[in-house]
SERO-4910 file (N, C-alpha, C, O; in steps of 0.05 Angstrom, whole numbers):
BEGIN
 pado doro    nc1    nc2    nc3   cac1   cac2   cac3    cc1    cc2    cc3    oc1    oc2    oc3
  Unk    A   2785   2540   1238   2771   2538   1212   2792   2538   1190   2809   2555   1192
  Unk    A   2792   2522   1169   2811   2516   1151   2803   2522   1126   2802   2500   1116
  Unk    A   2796   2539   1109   2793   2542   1081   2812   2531   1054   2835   2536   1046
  Unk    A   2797   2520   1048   2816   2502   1022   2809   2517   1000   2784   2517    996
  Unk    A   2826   2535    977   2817   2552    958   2824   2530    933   2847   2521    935
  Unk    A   2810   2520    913   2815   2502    894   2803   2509    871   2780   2513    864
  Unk    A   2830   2509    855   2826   2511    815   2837   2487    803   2854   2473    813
  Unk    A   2828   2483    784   2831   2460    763   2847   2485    743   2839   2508    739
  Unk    A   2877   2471    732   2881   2489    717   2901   2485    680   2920   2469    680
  Unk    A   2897   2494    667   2910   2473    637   2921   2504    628   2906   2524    629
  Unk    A   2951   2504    617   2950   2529    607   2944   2549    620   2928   2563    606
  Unk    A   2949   2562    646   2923   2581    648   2950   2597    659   2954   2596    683
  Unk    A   2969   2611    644   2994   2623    657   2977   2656    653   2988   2675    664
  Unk    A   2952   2661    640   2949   2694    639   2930   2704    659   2923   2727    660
  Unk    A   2918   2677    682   2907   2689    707   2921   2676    731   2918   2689    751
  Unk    A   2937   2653    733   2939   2641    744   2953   2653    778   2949   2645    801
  Unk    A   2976   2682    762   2983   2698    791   2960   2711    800   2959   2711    825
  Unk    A   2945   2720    791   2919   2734    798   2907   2721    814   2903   2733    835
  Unk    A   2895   2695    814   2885   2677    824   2899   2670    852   2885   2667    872
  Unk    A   2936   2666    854   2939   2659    874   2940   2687    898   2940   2687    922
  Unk    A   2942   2710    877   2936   2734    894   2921   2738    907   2926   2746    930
  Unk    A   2886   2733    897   2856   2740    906   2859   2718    925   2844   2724    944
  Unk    A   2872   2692    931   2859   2689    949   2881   2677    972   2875   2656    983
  Unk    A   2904   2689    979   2909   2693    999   2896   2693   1031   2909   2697   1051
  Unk    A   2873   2688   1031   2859   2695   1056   2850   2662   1063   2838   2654   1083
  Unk    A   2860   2645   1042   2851   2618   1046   2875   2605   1065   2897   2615   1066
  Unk    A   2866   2581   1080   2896   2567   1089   2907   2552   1075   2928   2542   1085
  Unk    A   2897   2543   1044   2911   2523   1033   2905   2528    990   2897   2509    977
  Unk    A   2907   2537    986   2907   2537    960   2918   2512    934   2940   2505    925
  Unk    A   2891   2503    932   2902   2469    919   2901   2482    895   2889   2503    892
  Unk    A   2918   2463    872   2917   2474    850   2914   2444    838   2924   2426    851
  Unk    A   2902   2437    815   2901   2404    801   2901   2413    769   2883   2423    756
  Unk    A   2928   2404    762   2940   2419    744   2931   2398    719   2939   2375    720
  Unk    A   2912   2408    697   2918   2374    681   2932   2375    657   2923   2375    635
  Unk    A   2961   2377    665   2976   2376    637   2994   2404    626   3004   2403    603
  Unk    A   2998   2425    642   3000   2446    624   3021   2454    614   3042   2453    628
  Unk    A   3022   2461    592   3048   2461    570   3065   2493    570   3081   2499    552
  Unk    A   3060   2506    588   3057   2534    589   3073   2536    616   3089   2517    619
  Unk    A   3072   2553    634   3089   2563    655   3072   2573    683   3077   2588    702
  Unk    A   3052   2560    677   3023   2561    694   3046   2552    727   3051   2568    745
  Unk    A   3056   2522    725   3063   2518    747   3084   2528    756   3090   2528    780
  Unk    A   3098   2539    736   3127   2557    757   3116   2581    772   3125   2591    792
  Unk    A   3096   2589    758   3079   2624    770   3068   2605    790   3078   2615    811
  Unk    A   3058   2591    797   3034   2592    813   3048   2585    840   3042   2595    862
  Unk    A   3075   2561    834   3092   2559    858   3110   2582    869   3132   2579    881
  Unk    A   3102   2598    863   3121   2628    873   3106   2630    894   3120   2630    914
  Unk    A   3079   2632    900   3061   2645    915   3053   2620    945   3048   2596    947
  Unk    A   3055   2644    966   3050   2620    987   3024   2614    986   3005   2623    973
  Unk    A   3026   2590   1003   2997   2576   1020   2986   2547    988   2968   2531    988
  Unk    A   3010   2555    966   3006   2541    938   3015   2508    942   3037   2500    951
  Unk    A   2996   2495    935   2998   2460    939   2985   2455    911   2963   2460    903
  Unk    A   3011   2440    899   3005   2431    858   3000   2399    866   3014   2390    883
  Unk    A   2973   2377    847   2980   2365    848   2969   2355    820   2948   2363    809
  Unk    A   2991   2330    808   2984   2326    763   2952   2320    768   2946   2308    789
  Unk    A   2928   2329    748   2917   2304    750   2913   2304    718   2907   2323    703
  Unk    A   2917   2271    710   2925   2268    682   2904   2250    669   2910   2234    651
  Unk    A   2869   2254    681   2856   2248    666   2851   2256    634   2848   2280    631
  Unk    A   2849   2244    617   2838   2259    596   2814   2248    575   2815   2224    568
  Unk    A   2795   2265    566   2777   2252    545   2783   2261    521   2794   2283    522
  Unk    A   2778   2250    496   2777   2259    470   2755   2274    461   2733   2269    470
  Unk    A   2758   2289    444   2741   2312    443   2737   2305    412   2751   2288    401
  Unk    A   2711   2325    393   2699   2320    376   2723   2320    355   2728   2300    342
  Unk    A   2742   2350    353   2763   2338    339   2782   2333    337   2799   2339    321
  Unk    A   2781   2311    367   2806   2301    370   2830   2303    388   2849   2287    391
  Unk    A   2825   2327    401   2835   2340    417   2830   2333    444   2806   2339    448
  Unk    A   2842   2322    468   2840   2322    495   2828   2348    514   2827   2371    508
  Unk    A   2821   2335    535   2807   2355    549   2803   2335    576   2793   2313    575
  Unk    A   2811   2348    599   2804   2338    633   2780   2339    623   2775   2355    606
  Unk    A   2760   2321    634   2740   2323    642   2729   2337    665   2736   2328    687
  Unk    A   2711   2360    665   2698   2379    676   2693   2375    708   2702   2389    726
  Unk    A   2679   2356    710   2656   2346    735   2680   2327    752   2679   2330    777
  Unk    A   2701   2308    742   2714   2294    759   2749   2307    760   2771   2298    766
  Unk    A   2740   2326    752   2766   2350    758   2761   2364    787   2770   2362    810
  Unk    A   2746   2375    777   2730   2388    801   2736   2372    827   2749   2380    846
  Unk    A   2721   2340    822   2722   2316    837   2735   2314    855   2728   2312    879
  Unk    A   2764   2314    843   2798   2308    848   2805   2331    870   2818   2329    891
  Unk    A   2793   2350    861   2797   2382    888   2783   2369    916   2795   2364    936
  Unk    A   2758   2366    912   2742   2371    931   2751   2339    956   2746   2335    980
  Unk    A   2765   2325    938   2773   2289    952   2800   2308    974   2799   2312    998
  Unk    A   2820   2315    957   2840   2330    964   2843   2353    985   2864   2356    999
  Unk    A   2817   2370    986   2810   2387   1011   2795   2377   1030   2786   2389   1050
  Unk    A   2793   2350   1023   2777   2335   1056   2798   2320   1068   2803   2318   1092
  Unk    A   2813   2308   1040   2831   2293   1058   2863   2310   1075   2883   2302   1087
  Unk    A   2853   2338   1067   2887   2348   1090   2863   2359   1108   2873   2380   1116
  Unk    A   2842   2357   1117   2823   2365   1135   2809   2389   1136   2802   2399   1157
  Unk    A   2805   2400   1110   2780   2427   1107   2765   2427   1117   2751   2407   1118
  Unk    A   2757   2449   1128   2724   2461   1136   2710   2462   1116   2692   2447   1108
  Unk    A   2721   2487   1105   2706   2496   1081   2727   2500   1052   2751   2505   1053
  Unk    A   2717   2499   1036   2721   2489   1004   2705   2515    988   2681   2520    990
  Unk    A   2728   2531    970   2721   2555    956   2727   2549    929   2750   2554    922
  Unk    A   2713   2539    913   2712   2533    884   2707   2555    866   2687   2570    867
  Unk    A   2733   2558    843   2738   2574    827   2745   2564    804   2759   2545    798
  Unk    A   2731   2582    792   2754   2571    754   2778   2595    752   2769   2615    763
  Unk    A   2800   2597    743   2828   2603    747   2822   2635    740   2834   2654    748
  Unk    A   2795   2636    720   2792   2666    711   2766   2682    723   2752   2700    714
  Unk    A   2766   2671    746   2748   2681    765   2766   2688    794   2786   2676    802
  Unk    A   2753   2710    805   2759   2728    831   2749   2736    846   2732   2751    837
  Unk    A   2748   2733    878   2735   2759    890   2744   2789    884   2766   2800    880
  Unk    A   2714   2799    886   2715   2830    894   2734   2838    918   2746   2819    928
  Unk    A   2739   2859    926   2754   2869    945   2742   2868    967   2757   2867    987
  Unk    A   2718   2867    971   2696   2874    992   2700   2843   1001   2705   2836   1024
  Unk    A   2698   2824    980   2690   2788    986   2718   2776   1002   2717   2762   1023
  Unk    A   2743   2783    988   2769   2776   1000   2779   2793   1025   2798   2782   1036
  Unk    A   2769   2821   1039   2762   2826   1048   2753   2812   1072   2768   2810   1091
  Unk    A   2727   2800   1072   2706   2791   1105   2698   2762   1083   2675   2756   1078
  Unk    A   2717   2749   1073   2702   2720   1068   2710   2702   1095   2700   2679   1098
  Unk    A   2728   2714   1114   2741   2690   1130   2717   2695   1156   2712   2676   1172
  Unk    A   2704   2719   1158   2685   2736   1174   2659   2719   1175   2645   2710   1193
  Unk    A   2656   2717   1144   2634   2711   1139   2625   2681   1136   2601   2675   1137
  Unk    A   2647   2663   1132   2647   2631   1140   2649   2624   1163   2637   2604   1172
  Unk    A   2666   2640   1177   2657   2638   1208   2636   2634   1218   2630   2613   1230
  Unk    A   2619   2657   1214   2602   2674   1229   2570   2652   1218   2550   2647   1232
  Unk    A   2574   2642   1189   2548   2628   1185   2536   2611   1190   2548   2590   1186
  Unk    A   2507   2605   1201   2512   2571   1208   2499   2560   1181   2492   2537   1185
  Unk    A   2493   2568   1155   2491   2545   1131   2510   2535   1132   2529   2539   1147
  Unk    A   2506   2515   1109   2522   2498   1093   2539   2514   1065   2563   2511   1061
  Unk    A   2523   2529   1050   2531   2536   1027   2518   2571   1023   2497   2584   1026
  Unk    A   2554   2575   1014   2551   2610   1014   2551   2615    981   2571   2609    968
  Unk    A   2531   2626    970   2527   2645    950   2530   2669    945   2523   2688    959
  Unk    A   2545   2669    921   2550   2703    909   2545   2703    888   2543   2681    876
  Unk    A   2540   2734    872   2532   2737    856   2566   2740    827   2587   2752    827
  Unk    A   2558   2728    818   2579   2728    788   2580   2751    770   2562   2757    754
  Unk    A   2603   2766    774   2596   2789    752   2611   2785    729   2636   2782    730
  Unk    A   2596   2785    703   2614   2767    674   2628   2805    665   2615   2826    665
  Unk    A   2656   2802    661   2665   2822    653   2663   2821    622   2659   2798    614
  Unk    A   2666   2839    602   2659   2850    585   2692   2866    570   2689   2889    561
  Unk    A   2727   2852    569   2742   2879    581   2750   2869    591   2751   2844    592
  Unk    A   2766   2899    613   2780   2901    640   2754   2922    648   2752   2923    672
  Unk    A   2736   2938    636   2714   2959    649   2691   2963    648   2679   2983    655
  Unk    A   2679   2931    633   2655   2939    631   2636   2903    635   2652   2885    631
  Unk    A   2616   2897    639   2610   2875    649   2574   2881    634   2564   2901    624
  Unk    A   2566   2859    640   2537   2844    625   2522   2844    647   2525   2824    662
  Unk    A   2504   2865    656   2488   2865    676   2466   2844    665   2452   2832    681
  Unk    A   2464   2842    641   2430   2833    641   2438   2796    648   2422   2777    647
  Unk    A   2465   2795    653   2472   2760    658   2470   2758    684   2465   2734    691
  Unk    A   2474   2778    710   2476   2782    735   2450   2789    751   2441   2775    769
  Unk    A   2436   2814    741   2412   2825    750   2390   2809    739   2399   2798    719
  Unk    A   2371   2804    742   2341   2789    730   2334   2795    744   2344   2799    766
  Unk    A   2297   2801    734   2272   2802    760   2287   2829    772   2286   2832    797
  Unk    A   2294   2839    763   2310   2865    796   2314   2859    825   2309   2868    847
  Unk    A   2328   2836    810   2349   2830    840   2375   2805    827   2373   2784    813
  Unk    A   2388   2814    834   2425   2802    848   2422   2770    843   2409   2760    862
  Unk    A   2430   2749    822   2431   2729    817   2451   2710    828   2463   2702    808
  Unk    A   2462   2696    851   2470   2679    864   2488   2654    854   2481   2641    835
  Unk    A   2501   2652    862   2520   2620    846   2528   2614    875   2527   2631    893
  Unk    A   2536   2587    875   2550   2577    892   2579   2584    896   2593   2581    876
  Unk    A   2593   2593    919   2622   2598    919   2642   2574    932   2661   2561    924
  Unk    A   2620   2577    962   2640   2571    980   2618   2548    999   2596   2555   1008
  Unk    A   2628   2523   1001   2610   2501   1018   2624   2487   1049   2648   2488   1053
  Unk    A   2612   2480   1060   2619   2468   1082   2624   2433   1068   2606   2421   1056
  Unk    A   2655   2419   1074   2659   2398   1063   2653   2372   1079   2660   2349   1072
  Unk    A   2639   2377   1098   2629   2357   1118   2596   2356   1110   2579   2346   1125
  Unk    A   2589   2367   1088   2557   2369   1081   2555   2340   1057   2533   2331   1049
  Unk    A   2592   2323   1046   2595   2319   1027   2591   2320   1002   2598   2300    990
  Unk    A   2580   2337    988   2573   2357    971   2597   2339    940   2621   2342    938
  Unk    A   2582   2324    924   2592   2306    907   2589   2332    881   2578   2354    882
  Unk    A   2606   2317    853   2605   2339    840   2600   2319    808   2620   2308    799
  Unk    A   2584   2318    799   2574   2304    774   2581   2313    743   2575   2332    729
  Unk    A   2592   2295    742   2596   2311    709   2581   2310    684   2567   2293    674
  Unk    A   2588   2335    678   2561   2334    650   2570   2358    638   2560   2380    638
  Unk    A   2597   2343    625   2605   2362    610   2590   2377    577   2576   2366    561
  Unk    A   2596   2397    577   2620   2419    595   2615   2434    610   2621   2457    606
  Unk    A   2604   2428    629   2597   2433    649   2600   2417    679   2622   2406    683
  Unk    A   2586   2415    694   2580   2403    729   2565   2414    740   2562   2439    742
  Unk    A   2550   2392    750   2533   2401    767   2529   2386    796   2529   2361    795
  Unk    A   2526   2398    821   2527   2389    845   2506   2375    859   2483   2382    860
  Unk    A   2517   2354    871   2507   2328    888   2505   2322    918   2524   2316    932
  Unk    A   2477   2325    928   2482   2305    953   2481   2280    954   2493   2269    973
  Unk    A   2470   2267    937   2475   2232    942   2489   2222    919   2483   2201    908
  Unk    A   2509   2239    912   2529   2224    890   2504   2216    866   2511   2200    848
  Unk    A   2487   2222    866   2470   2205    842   2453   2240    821   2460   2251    801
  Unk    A   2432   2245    839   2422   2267    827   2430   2288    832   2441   2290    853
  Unk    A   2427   2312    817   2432   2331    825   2416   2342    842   2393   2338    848
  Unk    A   2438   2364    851   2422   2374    871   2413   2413    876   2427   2428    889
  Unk    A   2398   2418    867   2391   2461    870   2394   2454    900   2382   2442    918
  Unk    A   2421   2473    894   2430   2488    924   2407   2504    936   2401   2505    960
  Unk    A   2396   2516    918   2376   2532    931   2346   2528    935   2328   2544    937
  Unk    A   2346   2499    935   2325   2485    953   2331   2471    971   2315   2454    979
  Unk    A   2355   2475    982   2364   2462   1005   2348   2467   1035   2339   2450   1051
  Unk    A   2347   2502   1037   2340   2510   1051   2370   2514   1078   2367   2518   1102
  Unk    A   2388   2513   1067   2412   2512   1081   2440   2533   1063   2464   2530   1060
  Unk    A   2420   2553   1053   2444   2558   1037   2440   2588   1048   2418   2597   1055
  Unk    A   2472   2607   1050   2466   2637   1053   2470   2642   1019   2487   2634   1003
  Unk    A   2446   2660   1018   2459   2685    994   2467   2715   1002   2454   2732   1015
  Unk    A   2488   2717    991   2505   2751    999   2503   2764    980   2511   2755    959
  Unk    A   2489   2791    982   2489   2810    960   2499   2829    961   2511   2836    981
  Unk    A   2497   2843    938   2530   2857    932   2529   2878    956   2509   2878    971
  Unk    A   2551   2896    961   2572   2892    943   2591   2871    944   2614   2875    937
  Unk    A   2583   2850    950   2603   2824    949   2598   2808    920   2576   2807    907
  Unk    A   2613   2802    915   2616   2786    886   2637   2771    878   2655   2778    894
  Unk    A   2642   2762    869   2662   2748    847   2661   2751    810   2642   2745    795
  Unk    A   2685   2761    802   2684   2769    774   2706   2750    755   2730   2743    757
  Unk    A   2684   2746    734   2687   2737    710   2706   2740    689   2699   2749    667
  Unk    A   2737   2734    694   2735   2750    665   2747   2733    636   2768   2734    622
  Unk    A   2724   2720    636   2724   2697    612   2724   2712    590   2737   2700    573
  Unk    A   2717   2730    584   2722   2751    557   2731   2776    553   2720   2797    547
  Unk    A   2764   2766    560   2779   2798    567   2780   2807    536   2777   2831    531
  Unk    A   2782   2793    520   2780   2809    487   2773   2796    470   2775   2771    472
  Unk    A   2762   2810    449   2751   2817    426   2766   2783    413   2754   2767    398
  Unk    A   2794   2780    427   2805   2761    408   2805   2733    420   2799   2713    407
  Unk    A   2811   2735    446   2799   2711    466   2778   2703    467   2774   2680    473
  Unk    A   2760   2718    463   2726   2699    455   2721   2699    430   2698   2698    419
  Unk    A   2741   2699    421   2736   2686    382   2749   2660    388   2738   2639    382
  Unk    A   2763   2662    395   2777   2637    415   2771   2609    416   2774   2587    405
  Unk    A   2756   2630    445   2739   2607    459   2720   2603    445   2719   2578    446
  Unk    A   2697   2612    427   2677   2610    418   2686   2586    396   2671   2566    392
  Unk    A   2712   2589    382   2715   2567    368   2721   2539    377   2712   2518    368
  Unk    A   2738   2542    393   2745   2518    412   2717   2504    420   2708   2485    407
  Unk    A   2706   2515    439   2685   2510    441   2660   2488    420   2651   2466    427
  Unk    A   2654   2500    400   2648   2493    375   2666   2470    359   2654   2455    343
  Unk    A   2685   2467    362   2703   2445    341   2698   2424    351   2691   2404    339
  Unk    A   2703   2427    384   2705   2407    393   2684   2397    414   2684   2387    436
  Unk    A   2663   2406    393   2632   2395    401   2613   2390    433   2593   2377    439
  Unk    A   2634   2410    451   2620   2416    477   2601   2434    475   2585   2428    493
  Unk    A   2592   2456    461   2576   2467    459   2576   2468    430   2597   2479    423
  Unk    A   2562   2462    412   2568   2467    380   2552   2486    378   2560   2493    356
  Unk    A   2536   2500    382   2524   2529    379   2536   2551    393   2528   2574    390
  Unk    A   2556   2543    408   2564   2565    430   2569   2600    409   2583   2604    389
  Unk    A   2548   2621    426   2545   2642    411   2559   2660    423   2569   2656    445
  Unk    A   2563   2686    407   2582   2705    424   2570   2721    450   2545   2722    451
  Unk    A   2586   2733    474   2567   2745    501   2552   2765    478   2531   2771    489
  Unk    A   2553   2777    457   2548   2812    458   2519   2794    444   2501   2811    444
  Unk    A   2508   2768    434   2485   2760    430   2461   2758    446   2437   2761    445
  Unk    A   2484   2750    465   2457   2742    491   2467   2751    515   2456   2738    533
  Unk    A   2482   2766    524   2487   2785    547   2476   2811    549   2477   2823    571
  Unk    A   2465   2821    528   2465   2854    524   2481   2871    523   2505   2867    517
  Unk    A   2472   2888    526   2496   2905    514   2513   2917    537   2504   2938    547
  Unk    A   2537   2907    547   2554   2919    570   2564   2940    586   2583   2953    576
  Unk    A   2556   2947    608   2556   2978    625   2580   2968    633   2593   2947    632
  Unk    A   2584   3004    648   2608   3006    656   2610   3000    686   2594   3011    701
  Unk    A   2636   2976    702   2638   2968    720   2631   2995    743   2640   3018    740
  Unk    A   2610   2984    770   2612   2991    787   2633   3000    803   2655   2989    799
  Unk    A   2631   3017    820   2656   3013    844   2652   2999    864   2670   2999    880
  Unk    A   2631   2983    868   2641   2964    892   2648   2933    880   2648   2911    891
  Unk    A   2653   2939    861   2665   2914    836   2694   2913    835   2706   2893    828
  Unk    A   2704   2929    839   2731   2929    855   2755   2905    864   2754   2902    888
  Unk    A   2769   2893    854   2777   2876    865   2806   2882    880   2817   2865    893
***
């Protein structure tokens, strides 16, 4: 069984060792770098099982500013972990992690399944200690994302930025979770967020965001997350 661990990555030198840390348990860690002006690729080639390759798409943005496109970034990973012969394909953004428990029994647990597509739940951090239950929990129960797929299911990836969303016939999208082929794992397994380590990074992003007209309303988490508890212990990474 071959696990291909894959980030798209621009600039991203303040998670990027982190990233090749958590996931060590993969056999191949692709990285599809688009452009970065920063020191992203000297950190990330320190670390074994690490395979860089350019990809130098770019679109113009509202003002003006370049940006990989979202959905055929993604793309470029998933062509790349079929063609050195993956099983399975673990899709991450550079500031996302497993829990301790997930890196742990993820090689256990792709084994052991016969779906197609493994779900975990996303915990949005808040910090380094505190996270947005009301973005995770709904209904009183454990909210699900896609992690990790089987790459022989060919599982296409559509863009619609800024965002993506996933394909079985390359055309429509597709809810994983009407497949009827998908596991969901609940906690304490997870993967964590940490798109808003501060106060000053999501003034940031919130503007970025906004200028350059991918989300032009984009609001702050403390609007529409609630108000942030203090991390669990089986959140642990």
């Amino acid at each position: 069984m071959k696990i291909c661990a894959t980030v798209r990555t621009f600039n991203e030198s303040r998670h990027i060792e982190r990233y090749c840390q958590a996931y060590q348990f993969a056999d191949e860690i692709l990285i599809a770098d688009g452009g970065s002006t920063d020191n992203t690729i000297e950190l990330a080639s320190k670390y074994p099982k690490v395979q860089i390759r350019n990809y130098d798409v770019k679109v113009e943005m509202k003002d003006g500013s370049f940006r990989n496109p979202d959905g055929d970034h993604v793309q470029f990973l998933v062509d790349w972990a079929t063609e050195i012969g993956g099983d399975w394909i673990v899709h991450q953004d550079c500031d996302q992690r497993p829990n301790k428990m997930l890196k742990q029994d993820a090689r256990k647990i792709l084994s052991e399944m016969d779906e197609d597509f493994l779900q975990v739940t996303q915990i949005f951090l808040w910090g380094k200690d505190r996270y947005f239950r009301n973005l995770s929990f709904m209904g009183e129960k454990w909210v699900q994302g896609l992690w990790a797929w089987r790459l022989s299911t060919g599982l296409k990836i559509l863009d619609r930025m800024p965002h993506y969303m996933f394909s079985l016939d390359g055309q429509e999208p597709t809810d994983i979770n009407t497949t009827g082929r998908e596991l969901n794992i609940q906690p304490p397994y997870c993967f964590l967020h940490h798109g808003w380590s501060s106060e000053i990074e999501t003034q940031k992003h919130i503007k970025y965001y906004r200028d350059t007209g991918l989300i032009p309303d984009m609001a702050h988490p403390l609007q529409f997350g609630g108000e942030p508890v203090p991390l669990e212990d089986w959140m642990e990474e």
